[in-house]
C-alpha positions in Angstrom: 111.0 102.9 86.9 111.7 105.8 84.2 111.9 109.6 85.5 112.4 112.5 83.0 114.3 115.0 84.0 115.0 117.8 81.3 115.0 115.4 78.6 117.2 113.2 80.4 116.1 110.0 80.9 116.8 108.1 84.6 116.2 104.4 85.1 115.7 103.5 88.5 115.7 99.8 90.4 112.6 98.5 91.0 111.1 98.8 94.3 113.1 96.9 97.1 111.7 96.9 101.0 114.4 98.7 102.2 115.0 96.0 105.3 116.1 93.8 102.6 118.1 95.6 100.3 121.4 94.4 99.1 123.0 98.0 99.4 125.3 98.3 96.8 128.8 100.1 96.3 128.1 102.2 93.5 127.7 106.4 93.3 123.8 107.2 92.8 121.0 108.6 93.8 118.2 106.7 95.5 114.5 107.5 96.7 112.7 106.6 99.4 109.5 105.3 99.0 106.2 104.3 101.1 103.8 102.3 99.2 99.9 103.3 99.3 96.9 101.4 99.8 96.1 102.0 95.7 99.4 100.1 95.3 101.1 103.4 93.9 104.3 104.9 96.1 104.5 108.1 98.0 108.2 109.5 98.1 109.6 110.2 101.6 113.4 111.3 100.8 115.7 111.8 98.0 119.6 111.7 98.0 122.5 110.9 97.2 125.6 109.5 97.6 129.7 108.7 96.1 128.7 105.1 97.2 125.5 103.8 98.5 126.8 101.3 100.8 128.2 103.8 103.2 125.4 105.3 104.3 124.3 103.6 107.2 121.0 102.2 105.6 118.2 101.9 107.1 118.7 102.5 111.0 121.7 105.2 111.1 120.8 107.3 107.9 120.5 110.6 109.4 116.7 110.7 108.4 115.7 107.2 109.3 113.1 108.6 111.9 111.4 110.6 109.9 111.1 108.2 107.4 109.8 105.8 110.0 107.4 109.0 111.4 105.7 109.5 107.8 105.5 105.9 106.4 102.3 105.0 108.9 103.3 101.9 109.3 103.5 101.0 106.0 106.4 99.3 104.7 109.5 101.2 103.1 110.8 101.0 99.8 114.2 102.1 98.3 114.6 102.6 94.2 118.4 103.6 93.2 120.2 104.5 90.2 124.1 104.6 89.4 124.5 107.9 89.0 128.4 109.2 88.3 129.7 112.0 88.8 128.8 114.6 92.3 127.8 117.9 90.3 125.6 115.4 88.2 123.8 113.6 90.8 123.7 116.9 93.3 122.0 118.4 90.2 119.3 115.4 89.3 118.7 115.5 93.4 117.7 119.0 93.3 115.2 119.1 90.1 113.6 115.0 92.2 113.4 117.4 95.1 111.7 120.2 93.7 109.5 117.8 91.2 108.7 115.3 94.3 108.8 117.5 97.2 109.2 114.6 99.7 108.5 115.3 103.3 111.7 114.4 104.7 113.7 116.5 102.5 112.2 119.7 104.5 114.5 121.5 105.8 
């Protein structure tokens, strides 16, 4: 999965159900996604983290409920890129946030 973000160029994982990802212990930035009827993916949540595998995936992330709440039973799926660097990836969360507007990113 490619995203453009001011003519910077992300690759992202593909898709993983996010009950059986492999988290791993690298700085990134990861999405949250629920996967429509058409096949296509609806983003719930975007963030961040120094390294991936410390935080608490899926059931003690601090947004795992709502995730849960606006996924409709659907399954969940996680994409994640190595992203270095916390100015950088607090900067690429921002512009995914304000591109993607995911529901559990409300504050």
């Amino acid at each position: 999965m490619q995203v453009n973000i001011n003519s910077q160029s992300i690759s992202f994982s593909s898709p993983v159900e996010l009950n059986n990802w492999n988290v791993p212990s690298i700085e990134g930035i990861y999405l949250i996604l629920v996967k429509l009827d058409n096949n296509s993916f609806n983003c719930l949540y975007i963030g961040q983290s120094e390294d991936l595998s410390l935080r608490g995936f899926p059931d003690n992330h601090h947004s795992y409920s709502c995730w849960l709440q606006n996924s409709n039973k659907k399954d969940i799926f996680v994409v994640f890129s190595e992203i270095n660097g916390k100015e950088n990836r607090l900067k690429i969360e921002t512009e995914l946030i304000n591109i993607y507007k995911p529901v559990c990113n409300k504050k």
